[in-house]
C-alpha positions as CSV (number, residue, x, y, z in Angstrom):
1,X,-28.6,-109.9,-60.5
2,X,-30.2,-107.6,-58.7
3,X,-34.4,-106.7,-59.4
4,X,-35.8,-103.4,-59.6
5,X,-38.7,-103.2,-56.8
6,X,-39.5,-99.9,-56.8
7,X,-38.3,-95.9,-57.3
8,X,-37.6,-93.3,-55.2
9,X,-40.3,-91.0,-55.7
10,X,-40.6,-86.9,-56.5
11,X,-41.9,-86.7,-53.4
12,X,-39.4,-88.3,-51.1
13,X,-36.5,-86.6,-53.4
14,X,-38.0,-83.0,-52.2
15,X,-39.4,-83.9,-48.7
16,X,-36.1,-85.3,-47.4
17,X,-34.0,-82.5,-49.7
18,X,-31.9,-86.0,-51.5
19,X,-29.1,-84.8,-54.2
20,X,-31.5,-86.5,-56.6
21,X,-32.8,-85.0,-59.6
22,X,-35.3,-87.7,-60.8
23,X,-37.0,-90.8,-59.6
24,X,-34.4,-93.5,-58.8
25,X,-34.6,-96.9,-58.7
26,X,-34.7,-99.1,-55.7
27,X,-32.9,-102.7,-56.0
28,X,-32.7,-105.9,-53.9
29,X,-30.5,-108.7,-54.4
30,X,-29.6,-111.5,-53.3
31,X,-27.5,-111.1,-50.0
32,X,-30.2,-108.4,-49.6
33,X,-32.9,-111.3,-49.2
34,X,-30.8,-113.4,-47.3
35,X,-30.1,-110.7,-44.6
36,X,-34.2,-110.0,-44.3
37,X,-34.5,-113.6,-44.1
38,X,-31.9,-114.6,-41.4
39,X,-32.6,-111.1,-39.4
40,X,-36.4,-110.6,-39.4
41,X,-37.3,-114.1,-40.7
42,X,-41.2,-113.3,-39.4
43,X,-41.6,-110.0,-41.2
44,X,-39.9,-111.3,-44.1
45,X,-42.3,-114.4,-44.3
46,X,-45.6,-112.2,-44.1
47,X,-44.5,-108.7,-45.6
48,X,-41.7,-109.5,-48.4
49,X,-43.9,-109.4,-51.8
50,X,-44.9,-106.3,-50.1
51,X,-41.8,-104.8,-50.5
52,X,-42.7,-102.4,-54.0
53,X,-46.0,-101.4,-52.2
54,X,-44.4,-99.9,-48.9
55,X,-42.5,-98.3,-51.1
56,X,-45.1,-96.9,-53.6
57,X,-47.5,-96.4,-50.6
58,X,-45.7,-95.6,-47.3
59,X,-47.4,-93.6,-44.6
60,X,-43.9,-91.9,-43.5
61,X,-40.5,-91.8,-44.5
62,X,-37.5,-90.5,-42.8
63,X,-33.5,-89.9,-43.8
64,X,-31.3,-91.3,-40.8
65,X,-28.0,-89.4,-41.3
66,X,-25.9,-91.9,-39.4
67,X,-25.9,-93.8,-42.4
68,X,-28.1,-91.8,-45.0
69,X,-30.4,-94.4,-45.4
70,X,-34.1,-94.0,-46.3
71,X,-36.5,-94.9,-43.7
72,X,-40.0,-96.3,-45.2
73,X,-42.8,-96.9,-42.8
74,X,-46.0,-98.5,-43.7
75,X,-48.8,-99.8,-41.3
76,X,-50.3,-103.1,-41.9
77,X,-51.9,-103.2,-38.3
78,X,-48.1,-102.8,-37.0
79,X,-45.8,-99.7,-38.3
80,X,-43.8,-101.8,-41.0
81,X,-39.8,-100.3,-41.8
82,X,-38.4,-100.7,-45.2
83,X,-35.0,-99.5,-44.8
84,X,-33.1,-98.3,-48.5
85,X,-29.7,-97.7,-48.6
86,X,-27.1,-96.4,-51.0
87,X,-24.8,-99.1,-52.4
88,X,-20.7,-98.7,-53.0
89,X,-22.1,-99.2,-56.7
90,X,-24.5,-96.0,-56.2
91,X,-27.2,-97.5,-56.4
92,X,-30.3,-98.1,-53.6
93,X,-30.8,-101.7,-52.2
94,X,-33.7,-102.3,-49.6
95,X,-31.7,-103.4,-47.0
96,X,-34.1,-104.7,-43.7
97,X,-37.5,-104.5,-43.0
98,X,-38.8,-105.0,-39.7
99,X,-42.1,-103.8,-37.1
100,X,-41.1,-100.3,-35.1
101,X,-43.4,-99.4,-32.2
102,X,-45.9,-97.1,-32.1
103,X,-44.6,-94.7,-29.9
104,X,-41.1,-94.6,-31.7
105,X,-43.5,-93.3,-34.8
106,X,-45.2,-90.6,-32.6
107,X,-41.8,-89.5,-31.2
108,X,-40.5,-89.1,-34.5
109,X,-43.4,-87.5,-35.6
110,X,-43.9,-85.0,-32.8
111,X,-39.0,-84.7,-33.3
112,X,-40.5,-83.4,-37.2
113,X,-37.8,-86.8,-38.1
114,X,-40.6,-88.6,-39.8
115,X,-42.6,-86.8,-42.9
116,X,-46.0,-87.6,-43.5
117,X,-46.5,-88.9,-47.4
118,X,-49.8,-87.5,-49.6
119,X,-48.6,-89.7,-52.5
120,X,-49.4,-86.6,-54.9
């Protein structure tokens, strides 16, 4: 069954213009674990109980229109990706999470790709 770790917040809804009217909740399951684990086994050892905070208190967050997912980036010493996507069942799983390079960050900054969070 999946577990509720988190919402998609008022500010995310308006910064990256989502056809949502409200916060929405953010899921992981279990095949949702298992991929983090077999894909990005180190991140997932040191940064998975982590997972409602990046998403509560990320630094940036993007929309990647190849596959509409939601891109949350947190630095814990390294820029830290949460990646949400929307399920066949509508609803949004966390689906990796992994480290991105600095300067991938300051070239989506700089591209106007990557939004700044206040956490107003």
């Amino acid at each position: 069954m999946p577990k509720e770790i988190g919402k998609i917040s008022i500010e995310v809804i308006k910064l990256l213009e989502l056809p949502l009217s409200d916060e929405t909740p953010i899921y992981i399951g279990a095949t949702n674990i298992a991929h983090m684990a077999n894909k990005h086994n180190y991140e997932f050892s040191q940064h998975f109980d982590k997972l409602s905070r990046i998403i509560a208190t990320a630094d940036f967050v993007q929309l990647r229109k190849r596959d509409n997912s939601i891109e949350y980036i947190k630095t814990f010493g390294k820029h830290l990706k949460l990646a949400v996507r929307v399920a066949g069942d509508g609803r949004y799983y966390a689906r990796s999470l992994y480290y991105i390079e600095t300067n991938r960050v300051e070239n989506l900054l700089r591209k106007g790709k990557l939004k700044p969070l206040t956490h107003e």
